[in-house]
C-alpha positions as CSV (number, residue, x, y, z in Angstrom):
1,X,-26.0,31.0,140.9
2,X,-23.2,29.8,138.8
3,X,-20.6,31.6,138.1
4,X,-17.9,31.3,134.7
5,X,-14.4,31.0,135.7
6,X,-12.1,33.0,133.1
7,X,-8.9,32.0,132.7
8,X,-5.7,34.1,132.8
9,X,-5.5,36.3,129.3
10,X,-2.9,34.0,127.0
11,X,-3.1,30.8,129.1
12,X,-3.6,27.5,127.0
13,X,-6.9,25.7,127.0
14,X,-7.6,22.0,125.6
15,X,-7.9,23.1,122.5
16,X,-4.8,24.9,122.1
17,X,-6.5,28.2,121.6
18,X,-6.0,31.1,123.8
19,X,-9.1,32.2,125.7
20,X,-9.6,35.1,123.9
21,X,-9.0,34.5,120.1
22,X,-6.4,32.1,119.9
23,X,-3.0,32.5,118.6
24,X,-3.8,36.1,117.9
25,X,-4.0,37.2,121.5
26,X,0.2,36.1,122.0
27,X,2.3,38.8,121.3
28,X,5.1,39.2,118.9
29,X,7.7,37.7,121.2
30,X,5.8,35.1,122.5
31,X,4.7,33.4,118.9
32,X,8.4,33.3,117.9
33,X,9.5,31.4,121.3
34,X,6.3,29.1,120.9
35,X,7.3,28.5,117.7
36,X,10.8,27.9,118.3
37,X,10.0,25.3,120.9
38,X,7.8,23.7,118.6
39,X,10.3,23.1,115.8
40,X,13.1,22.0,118.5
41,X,10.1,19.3,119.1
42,X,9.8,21.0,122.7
43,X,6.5,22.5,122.8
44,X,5.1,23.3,125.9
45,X,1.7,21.3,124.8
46,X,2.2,17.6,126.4
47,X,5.3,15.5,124.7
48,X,7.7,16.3,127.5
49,X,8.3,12.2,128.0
50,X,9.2,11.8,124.8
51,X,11.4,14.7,125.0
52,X,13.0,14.0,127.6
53,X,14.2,10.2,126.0
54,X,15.3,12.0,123.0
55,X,18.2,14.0,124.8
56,X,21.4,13.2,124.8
57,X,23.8,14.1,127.9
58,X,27.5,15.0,128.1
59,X,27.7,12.3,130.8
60,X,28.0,9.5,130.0
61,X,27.0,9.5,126.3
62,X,29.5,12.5,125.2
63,X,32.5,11.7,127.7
64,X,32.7,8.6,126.2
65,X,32.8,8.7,123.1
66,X,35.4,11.3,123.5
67,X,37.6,9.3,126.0
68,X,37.7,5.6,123.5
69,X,38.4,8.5,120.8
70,X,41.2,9.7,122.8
71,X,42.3,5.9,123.4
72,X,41.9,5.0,120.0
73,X,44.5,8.0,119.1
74,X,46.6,7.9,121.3
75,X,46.9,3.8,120.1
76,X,47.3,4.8,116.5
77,X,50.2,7.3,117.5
78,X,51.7,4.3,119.2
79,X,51.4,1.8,116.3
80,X,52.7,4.7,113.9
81,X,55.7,5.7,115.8
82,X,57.0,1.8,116.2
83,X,56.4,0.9,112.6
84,X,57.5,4.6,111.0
85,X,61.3,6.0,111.7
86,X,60.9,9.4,112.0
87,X,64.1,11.0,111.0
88,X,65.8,13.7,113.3
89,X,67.7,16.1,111.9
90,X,71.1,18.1,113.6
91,X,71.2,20.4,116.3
92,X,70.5,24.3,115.3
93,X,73.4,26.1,113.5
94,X,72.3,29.9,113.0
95,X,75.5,29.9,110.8
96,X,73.7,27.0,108.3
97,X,70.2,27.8,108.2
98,X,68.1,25.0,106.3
99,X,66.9,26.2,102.7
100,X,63.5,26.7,102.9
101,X,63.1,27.0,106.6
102,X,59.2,26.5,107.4
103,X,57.3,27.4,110.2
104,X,55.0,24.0,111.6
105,X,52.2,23.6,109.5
106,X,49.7,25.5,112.1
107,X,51.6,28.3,111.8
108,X,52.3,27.8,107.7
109,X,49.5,29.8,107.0
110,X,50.9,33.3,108.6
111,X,54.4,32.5,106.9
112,X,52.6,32.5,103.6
113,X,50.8,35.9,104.6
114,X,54.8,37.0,105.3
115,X,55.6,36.8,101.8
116,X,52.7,39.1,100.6
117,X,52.7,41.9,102.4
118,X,54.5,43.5,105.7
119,X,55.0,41.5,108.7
120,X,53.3,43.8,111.5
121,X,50.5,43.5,109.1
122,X,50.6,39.5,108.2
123,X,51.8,38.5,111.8
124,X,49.3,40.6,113.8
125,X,46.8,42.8,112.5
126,X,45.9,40.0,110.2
127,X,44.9,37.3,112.3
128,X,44.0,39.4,115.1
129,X,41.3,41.2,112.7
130,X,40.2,37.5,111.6
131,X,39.9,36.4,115.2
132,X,37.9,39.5,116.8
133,X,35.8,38.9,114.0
134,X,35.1,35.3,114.4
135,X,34.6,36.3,118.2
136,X,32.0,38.8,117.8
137,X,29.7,36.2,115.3
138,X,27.6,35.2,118.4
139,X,26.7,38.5,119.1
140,X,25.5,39.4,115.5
141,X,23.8,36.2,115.0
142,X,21.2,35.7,117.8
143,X,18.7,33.8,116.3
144,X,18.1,30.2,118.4
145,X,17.0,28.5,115.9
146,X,18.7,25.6,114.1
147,X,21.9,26.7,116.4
148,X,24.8,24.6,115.9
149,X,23.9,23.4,112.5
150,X,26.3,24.1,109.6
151,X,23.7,24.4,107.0
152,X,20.9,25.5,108.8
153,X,18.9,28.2,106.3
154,X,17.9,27.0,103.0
155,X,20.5,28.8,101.2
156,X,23.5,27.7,103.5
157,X,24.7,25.0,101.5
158,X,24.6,27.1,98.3
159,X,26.2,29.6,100.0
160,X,28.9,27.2,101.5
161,X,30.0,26.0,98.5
162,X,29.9,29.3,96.3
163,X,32.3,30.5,99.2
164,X,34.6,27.9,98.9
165,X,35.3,28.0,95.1
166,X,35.6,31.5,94.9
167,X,37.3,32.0,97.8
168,X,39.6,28.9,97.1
169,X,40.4,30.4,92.8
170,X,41.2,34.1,94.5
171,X,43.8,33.2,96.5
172,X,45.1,30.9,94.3
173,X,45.3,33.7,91.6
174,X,46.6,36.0,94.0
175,X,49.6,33.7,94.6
176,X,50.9,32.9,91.1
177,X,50.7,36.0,90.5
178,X,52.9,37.3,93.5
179,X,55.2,34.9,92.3
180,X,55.6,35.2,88.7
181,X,54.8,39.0,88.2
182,X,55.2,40.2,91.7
183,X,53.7,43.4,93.6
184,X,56.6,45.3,94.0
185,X,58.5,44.6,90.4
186,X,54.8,46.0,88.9
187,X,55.3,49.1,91.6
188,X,58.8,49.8,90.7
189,X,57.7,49.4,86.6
190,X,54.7,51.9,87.0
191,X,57.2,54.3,89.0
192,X,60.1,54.1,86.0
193,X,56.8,54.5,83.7
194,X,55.3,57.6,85.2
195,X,58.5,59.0,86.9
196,X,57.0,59.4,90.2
197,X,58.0,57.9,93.6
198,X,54.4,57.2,94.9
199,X,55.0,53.9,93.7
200,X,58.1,53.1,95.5
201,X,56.3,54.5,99.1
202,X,57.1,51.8,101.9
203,X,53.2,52.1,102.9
204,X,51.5,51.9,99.7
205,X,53.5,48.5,98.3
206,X,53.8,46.5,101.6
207,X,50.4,47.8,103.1
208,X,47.7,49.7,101.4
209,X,47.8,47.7,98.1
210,X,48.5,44.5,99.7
211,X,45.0,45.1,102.2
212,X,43.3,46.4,98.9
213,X,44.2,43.2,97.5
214,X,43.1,41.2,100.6
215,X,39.6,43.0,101.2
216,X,38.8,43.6,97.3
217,X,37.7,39.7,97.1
218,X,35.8,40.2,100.3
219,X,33.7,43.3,99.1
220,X,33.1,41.3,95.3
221,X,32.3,37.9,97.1
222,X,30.0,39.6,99.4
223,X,28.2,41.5,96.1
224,X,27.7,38.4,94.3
225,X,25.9,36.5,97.1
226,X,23.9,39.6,96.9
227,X,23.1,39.5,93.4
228,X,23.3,35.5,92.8
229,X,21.1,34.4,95.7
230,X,19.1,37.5,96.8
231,X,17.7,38.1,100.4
232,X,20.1,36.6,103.1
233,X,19.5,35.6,106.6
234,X,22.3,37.3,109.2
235,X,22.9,33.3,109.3
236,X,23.8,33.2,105.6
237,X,26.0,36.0,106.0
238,X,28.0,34.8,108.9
239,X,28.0,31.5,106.9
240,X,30.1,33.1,104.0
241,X,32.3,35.0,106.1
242,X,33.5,32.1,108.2
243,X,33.8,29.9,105.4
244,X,35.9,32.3,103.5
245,X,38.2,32.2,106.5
246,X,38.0,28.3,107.5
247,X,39.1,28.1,103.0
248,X,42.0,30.8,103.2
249,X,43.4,28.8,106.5
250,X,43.3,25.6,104.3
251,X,44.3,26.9,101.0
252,X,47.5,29.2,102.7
253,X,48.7,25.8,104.5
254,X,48.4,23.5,101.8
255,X,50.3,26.3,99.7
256,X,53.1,26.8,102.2
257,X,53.2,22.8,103.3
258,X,53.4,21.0,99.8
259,X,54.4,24.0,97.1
260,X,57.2,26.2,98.8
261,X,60.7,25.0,98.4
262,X,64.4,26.5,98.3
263,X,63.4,30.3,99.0
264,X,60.4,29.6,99.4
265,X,59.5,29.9,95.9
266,X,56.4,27.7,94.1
267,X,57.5,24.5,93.0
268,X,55.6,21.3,92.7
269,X,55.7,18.6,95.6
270,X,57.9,16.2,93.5
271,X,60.4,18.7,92.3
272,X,64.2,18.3,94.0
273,X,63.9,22.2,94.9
274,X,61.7,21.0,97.7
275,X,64.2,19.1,99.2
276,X,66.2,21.1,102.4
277,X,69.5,22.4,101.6
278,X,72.0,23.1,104.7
């Protein structure tokens, strides 16, 4: 008498159905990780050939094309420094100190912060918020899919670019007018105004109102996204956040590179004020 071998409960037959019902008799967890291999084009159903042509390996394909980068640099730095005189200036005098004196241009970005606010807070609480926070994005965002792309939702590259203007007008705002009204002029006029010294406290001008103004933008940007584009993904949210930080490193350096001259005060690239006075 014959018997009717029944195979394992959730185990693939040639048809692709479960043995008892199909796709219905995976669970929860195991549709999304068959799904995810399917749209990484790694199913488990056949196709691991093809697969396996269509991977690309740090050795050699990777290393190499970082080492002839590396070569072709270090070349062009070569070429450059034989053909362009780069001008050395005098040995440090701490009794003539150059007018402006700028940080490198990594480091611009922080010396910018320095004008706005109090150094403990610009120097270190600053960038060591930003940092922790950039840190801790794997951790929120745990979803495999499409890792390692920078537009990978269908709203990410609305969401990019949305970032980058608002993010890019704020601070631009926030710096004309710290330089041609000024936080603590419009603190010490409110103070003569009302006749109180609230307004004059060490904490509230170079701390509280300056982090006000910092995370105010923050809190609005993250409103609008709400209201402009509906439903995000944890994705699209990590998205604006790190885009709003990658745009205020790049707007803070251009700002401090090109536009601060003698006392580091704005002035356009071409004006003579940019030029170093010992």
């Amino acid at each position: 008498m014959a018997t009717e071998q029944v195979p394992p409960e959730g185990t693939v037959q040639g048809n692709g159905a479960a043995s008892n019902g199909g796709a219905s008799a995976l669970s929860a967890e195991q549709r999304t990780r068959v799904a995810s291999a399917v749209q990484r084009g790694n199913a488990p159903q056949g196709g691991g050939r093809e697969h396996a042509e269509s991977m690309v390996y740090v050795w050699p394909h990777l290393v190499m094309i970082e080492f002839i980068a590396s070569i072709v640099m270090m070349l062009s730095l070569v070429i450059l420094s034989m053909v362009v005189n780069a001008p050395l200036e005098g040995h440090a005098n701490p009794d003539r100190t150059p007018n402006p004196s700028k940080a490198p241009w990594y480091f611009l970005n922080l010396q910018e912060l320095l004008l706005h606010m109090h150094p403990a807070l610009a120097g270190v609480l600053v960038p060591a918020g930003a940092l922790a926070l950039i840190a801790i994005i794997p951790y929120i965002d745990r979803d495999p899919r499409d890792m390692g792309k920078w537009a990978g939702t269908p709203k990410a590259g609305a969401v990019i670019w949305f970032t980058t203007i608002f993010t890019a007008v704020v601070l631009i705002l926030e710096i004309l007018f710290d330089e041609y009204v000024g936080l603590k002029p419009l603190m010490k006029s409110l103070a003569e105004a009302t006749r109180s010294d609230i307004f004059t406290n060490a904490f509230l001008v170079d701390v509280f109102v300056p982090l006000i103004l910092m995370s105010g933008p923050i809190v609005l940007l993250l409103i609008l996204m709400k209201v402009l584009y509906g439903p995000l993904t944890t994705r699209d949210w990590m998205l604006c956040l790190f885009t709003g930080f990658f745009v205020s490193y790049i707007v803070l350096t251009i700002s401090g590179t090109f536009f601060r001259g003698q006392g580091m005060h704005l002035y356009w690239p071409w004006d003579p004020h940019q030029i170093r006075v010992e």
